[in-house]
Legacy VTK file of the C-alpha trace (Angstrom):
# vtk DataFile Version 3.0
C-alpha trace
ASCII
DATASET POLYDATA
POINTS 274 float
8.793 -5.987 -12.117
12.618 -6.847 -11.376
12.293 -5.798 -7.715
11.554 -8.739 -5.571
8.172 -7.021 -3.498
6.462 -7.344 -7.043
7.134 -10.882 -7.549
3.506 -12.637 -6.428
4.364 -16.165 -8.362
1.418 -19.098 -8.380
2.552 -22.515 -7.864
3.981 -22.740 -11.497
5.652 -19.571 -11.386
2.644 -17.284 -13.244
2.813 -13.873 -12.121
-0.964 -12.872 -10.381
-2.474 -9.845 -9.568
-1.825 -8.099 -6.237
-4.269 -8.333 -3.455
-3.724 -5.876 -0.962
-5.822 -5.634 2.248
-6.223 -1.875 2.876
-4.983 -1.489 6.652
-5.920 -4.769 7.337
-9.662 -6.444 7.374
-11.895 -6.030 9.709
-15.768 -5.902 9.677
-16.055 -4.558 12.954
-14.253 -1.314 12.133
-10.869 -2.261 13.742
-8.497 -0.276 10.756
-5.082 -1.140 10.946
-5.074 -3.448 14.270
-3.566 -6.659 14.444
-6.609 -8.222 14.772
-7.170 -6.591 11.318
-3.690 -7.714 9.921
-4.054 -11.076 11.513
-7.317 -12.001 9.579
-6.193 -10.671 6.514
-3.018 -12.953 6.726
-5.352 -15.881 7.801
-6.831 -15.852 4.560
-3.909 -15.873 2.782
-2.690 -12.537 1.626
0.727 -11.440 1.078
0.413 -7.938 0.859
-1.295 -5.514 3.623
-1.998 -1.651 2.980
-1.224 0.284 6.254
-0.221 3.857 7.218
2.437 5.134 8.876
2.592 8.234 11.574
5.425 8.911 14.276
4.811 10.079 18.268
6.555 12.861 19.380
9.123 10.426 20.536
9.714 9.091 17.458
8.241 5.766 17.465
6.719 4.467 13.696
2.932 3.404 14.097
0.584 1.689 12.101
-2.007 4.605 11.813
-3.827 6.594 9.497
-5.573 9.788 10.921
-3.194 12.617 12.140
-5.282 12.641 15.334
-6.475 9.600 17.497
-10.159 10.773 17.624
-11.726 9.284 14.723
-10.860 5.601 15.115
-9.839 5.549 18.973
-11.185 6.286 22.435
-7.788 8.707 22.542
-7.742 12.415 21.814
-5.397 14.891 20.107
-2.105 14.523 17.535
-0.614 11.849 17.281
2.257 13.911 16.333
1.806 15.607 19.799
1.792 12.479 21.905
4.784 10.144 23.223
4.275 6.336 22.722
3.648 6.068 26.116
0.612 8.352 26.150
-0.388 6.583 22.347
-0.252 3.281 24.038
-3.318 4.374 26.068
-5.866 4.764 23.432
-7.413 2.176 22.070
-8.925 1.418 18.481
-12.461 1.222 18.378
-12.194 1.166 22.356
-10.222 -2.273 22.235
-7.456 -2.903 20.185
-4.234 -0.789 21.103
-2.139 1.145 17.754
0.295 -1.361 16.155
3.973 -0.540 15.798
5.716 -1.191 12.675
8.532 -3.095 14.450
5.302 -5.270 15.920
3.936 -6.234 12.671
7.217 -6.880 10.864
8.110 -9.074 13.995
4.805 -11.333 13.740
4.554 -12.127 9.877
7.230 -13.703 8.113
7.344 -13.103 4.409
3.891 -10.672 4.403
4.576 -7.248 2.380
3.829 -3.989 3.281
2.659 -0.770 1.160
3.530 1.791 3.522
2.060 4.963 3.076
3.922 7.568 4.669
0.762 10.297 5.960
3.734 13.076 7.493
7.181 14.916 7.395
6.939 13.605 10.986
7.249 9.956 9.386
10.377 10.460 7.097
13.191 9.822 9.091
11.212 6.786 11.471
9.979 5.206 8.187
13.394 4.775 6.711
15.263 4.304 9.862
12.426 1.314 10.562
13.267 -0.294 7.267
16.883 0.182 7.464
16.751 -1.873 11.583
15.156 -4.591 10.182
16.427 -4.548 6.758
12.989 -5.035 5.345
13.295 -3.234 1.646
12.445 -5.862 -0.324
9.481 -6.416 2.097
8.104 -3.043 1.408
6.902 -0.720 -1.379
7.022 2.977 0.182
4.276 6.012 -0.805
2.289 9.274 0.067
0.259 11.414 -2.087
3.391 13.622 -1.639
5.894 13.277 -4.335
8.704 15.086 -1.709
7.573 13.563 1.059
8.546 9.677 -1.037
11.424 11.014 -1.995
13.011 12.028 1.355
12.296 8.574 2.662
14.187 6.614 -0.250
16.859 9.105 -0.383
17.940 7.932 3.345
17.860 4.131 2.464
20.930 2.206 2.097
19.328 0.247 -0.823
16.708 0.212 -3.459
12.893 -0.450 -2.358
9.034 -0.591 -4.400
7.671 3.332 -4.620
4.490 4.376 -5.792
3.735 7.771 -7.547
2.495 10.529 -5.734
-0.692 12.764 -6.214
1.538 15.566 -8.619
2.835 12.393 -10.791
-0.231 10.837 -11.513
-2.052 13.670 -12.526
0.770 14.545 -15.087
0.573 11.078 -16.140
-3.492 10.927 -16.347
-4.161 14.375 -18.452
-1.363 13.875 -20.303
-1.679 11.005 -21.361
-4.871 10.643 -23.667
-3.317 14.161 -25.761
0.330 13.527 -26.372
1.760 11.290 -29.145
3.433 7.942 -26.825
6.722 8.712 -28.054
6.626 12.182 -26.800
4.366 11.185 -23.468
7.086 8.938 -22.439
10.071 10.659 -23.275
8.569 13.517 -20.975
7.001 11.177 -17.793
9.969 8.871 -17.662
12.347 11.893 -15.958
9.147 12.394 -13.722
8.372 8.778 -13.121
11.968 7.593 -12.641
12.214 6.185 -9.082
8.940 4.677 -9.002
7.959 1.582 -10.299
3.979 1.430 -9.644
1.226 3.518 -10.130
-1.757 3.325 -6.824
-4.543 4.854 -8.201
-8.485 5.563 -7.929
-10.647 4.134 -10.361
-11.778 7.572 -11.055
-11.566 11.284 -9.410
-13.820 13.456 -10.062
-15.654 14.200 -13.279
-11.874 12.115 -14.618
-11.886 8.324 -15.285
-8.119 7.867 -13.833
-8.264 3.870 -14.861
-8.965 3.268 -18.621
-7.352 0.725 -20.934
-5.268 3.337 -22.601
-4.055 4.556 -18.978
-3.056 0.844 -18.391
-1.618 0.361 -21.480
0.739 3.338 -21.139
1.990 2.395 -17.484
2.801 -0.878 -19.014
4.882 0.843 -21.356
6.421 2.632 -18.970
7.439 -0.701 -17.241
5.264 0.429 -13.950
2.767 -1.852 -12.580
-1.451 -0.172 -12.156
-2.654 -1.138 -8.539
-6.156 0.224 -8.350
-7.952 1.401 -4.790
-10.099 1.261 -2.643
-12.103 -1.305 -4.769
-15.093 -3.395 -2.276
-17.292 -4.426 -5.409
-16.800 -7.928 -6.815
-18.273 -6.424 -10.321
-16.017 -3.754 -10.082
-12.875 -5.911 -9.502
-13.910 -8.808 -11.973
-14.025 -5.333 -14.601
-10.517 -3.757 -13.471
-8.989 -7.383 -13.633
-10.320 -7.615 -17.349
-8.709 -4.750 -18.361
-5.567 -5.799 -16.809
-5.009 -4.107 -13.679
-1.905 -5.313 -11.556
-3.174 -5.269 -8.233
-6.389 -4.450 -6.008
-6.207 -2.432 -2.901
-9.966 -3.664 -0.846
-11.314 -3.160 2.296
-13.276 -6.603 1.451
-10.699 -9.105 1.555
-13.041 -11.738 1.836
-14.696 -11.020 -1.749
-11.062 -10.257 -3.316
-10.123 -13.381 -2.557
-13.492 -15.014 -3.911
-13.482 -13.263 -7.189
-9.046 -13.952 -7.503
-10.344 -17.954 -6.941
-13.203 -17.622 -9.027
-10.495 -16.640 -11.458
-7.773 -19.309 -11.031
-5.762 -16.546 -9.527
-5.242 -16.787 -5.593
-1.979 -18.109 -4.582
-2.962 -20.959 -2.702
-1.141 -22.744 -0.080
-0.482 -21.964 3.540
-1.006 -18.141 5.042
2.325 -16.424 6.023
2.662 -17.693 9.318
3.648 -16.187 12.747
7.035 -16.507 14.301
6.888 -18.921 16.852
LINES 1 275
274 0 1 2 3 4 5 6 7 8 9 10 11 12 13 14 15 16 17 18 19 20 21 22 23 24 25 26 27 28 29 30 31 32 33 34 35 36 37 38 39 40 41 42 43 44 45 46 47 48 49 50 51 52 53 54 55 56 57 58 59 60 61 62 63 64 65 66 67 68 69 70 71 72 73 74 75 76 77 78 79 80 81 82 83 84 85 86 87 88 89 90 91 92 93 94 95 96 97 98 99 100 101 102 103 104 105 106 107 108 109 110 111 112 113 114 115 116 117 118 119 120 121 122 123 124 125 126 127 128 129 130 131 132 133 134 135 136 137 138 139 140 141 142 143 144 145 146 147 148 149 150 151 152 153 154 155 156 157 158 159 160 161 162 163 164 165 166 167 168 169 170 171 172 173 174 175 176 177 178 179 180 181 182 183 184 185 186 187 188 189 190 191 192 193 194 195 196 197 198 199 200 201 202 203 204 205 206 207 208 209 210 211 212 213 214 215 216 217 218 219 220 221 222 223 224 225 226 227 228 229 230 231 232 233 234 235 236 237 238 239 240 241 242 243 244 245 246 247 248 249 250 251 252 253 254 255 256 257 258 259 260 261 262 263 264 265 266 267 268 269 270 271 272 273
């Protein structure tokens, strides 16, 4: 892809696949903490999955759930709370809720897929990006096409998007029944400020990822990052059929199966500002 969050170069300039660590890793639970980012930096990866929501007092967090119950000793809407009160709760009991300004302060050169969970989150996500001038550092989605779109319409400059739930299903059951010529002509319109497609391997009864499915991203010029894939069979299979990227919980066996492969970057971590 021409934008520079897609470029993931080896040592003699090969493009490899994407390895994403979805909201971090952590085996003891710890989603989208630092400790979580931290250790899936310290193994080398350049790209983290997170989530981002916004306290009532408008400060962009690292966090998934609408709510604080699920993951934290905290209680109620996130939504609902000031940073303040958020800065209380703790994830599984011990780690406090991340900001974004936090994390894009620690790493240099790590890239984030933001995925923006809220209308709450608009305005904070771009206004974050914009303050630290971040956009070729991030690659901005939601399973709301709308919701995408507001957030890129308020940037001063380009940045990586990813199609939401209403685009991909247009381009999955469309796909295997339309003549390419005509599929394209129709899906570029839809697909135009996008240049990736984050998808399940499957939903449903529907096999989303397919060699024909790749095949017709690539001729779209978008890029097929597949998620949330913890299976070393199951990633050696999508990488054979030419996925772009892997979205894991399991960073640990990503990284195993991308070395296995002659395909993990290599060399130092991203390292922490001193």
């Amino acid at each position: 892809m021409s934008l520079p969050y897609f470029a993931n170069p080896d040592a003699a300039g090969n493009q490899l696949p994407v390895a994403m660590a979805h909201r971090g890793f952590s085996g003891e639970g710890l989603e989208n903490s630092m400790p979580a980012f931290r250790a899936a930096v310290g193994l080398g990866y350049r790209y983290l999955e997170t989530d981002v929501r916004t306290t009532s007092d408008g400060v962009l967090l690292l966090f998934h759930d609408a709510t604080l119950d699920r993951v934290t000793d905290g209680k109620g809407k996130v939504s609902g709370r000031s940073a303040a009160e958020v800065s209380k709760a703790r994830i599984g009991g011990r780690e406090p809720i991340p900001t974004f300004d936090e994390l894009i302060a620690e790493f240099r050169g790590v890239r984030l897929n933001l995925d923006v969970k809220d209308w709450n989150s608009v305005g904070s996500t771009a206004a974050a990006i914009e303050r630290h001038q971040v956009h070729d550092r991030v690659l901005v989605t939601s399973f709301s096409d709308r919701r995408r779109r507001a957030v890129l319409k308020l940037l001063s400059r380009p940045v990586a998007a990813s199609a939401g739930v209403v685009s991909i299903a247009l381009f999955t059951l469309l796909g295997p029944v339309l003549p390419g010529p005509v599929f394209r002509r129709l899906m570029r319109p839809i697909l135009r400020d996008v240049q990736a497609l984050q998808v399940p391997v499957r939903r449903g009864f529907i096999r989303v990822v397919t060699p024909g499915s790749i095949r017709r991203a690539h001729a779209l010029g978008l890029v097929v990052h597949v998620w949330t894939v913890n299976d070393p069979t199951e990633m050696r299979r999508l990488l054979e059929l030419g996925v772009d990227g892997i979205v894991t919980d399991r960073a640990d066996l990503l990284r195993e199966v991308l070395t296995g492969r002659g395909e993990w970057p290599g060399g130092p971590p991203a390292q922490p500002y001193s």
